[in-house]
C-alpha positions in Angstrom: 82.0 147.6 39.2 79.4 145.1 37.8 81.4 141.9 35.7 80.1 140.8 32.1 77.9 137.9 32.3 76.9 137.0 28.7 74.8 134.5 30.1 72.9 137.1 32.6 72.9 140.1 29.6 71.4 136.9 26.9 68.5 136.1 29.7 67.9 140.3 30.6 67.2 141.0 26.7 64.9 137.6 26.3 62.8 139.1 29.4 63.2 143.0 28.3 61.8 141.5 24.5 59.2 138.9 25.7 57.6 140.7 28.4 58.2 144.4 27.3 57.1 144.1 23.5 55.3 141.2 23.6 53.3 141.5 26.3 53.3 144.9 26.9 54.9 144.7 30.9 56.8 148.0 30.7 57.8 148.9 33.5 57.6 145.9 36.4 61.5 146.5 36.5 61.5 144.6 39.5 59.8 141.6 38.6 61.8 141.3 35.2 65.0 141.5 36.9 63.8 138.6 39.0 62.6 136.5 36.2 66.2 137.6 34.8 68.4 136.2 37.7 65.7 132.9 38.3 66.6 131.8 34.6 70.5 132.6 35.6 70.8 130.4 39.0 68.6 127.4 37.2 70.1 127.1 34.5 73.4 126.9 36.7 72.1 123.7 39.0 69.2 123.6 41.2 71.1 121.4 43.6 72.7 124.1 44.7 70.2 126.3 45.0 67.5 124.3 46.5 66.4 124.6 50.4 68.2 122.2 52.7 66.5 119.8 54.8 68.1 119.8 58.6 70.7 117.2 57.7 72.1 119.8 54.8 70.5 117.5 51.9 69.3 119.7 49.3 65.3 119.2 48.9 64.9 118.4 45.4 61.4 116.8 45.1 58.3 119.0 45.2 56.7 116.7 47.7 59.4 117.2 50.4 59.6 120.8 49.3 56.2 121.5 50.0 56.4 119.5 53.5 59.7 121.2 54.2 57.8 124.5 53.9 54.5 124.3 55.8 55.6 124.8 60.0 53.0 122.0 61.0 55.0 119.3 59.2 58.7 120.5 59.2 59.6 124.3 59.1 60.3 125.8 62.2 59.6 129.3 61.6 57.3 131.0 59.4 60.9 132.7 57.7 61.6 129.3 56.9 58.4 128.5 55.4 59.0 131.7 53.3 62.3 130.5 52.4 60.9 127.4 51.1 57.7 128.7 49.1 59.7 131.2 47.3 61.5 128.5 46.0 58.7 126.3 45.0 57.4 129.4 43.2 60.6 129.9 41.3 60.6 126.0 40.7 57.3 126.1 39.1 57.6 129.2 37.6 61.0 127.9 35.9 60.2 124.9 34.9 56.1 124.5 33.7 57.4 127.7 31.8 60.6 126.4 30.4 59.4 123.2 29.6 55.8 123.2 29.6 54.6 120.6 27.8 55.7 118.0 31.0 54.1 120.0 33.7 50.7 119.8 33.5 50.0 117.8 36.7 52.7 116.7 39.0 52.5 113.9 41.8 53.5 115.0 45.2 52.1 111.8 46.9 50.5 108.2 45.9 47.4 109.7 45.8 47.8 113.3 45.8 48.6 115.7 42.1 49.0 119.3 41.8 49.0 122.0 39.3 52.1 123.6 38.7 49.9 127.2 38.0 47.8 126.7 41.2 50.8 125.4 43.8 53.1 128.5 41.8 50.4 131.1 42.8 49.7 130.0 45.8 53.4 129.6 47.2 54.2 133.3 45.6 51.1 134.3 47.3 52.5 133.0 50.9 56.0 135.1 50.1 54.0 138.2 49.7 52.1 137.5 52.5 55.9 138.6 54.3 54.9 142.4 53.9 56.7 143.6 56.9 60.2 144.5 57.3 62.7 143.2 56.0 60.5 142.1 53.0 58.3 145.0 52.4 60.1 146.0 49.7 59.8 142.5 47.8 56.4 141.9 49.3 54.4 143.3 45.8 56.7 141.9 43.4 55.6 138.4 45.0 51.7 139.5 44.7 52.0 140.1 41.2 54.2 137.0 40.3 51.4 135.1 42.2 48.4 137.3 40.5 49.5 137.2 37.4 52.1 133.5 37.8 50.1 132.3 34.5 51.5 134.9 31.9 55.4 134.9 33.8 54.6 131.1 32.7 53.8 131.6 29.3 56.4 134.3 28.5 59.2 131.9 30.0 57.6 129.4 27.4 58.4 132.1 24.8 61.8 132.4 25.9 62.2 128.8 26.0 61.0 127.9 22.2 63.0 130.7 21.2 66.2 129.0 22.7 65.2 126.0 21.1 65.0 127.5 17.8 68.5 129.1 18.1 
């Protein structure tokens, strides 16, 4: 028996609305409900969802994120480094589409920026890379967040102005 989460049901109509009628994503069941329970555990604390480094710390900064998740710096297994980019993905994804207007370019390093849309594709594109069991089944959900990342982003900037205008 599922529970009633008011907060879950709020986010599931603002996908079914923005991406359904607005953008015409019928269908893509799959993906919405992922978009659904991303704006659910963010909006709860990232702290707790974020990857952990190997002393338990959870890895809040992009920069350590994307070292955590490449295996010639510090994953040790390729299921580790698609641990790690999914969350970058859902880290970009949430928050250049939540709150755009302060993610245009974000500094990783002294001397090194990336682009939210770029990085968000390219780690999605990594996780669907992972086409074999026991993620062939999530495998094309991950290609078409990563082929299409831009408009997820701007319908979760839909969602987000129309929270704000509540």
């Amino acid at each position: 028996m599922e529970t009633h989460d008011p907060v879950k049901e709020f986010f599931r109509s603002a996908v079914e609305r923005v991406f359904n009628h607005d953008f015409g994503l019928n269908g893509q069941e799959q993906v919405k409900n992922y978009v659904t329970e991303l704006l659910v555990k963010f909006m709860a604390s990232e702290e707790k969802i974020a990857p952990r480094d190997r002393f338990g710390q959870p890895v809040l900064q992009l920069s350590e994120m994307l070292e955590e998740g490449d295996v010639s710096v510090r994953a040790d297994s390729f299921a580790r480094e698609r641990e790690v980019h999914r969350h970058i993905g859902d880290h970009l994804l949430f928050w250049s589409g939540m709150f755009p207007t302060g993610h245009q370019m974000i500094r990783v390093g002294p001397d090194r920026l990336i682009a939210p849309l770029e990085q968000g594709r390219a780690s999605y594109e990594i996780v669907s890379l992972f086409d074999l069991p026991p993620h062939e089944v999530e495998a094309p959900m991950f290609r078409e967040l990563s082929e299409n990342f831009e408009a997820y982003q701007f319908g979760l900037g839909k969602i987000s102005r129309q929270l704000w205008a509540a």
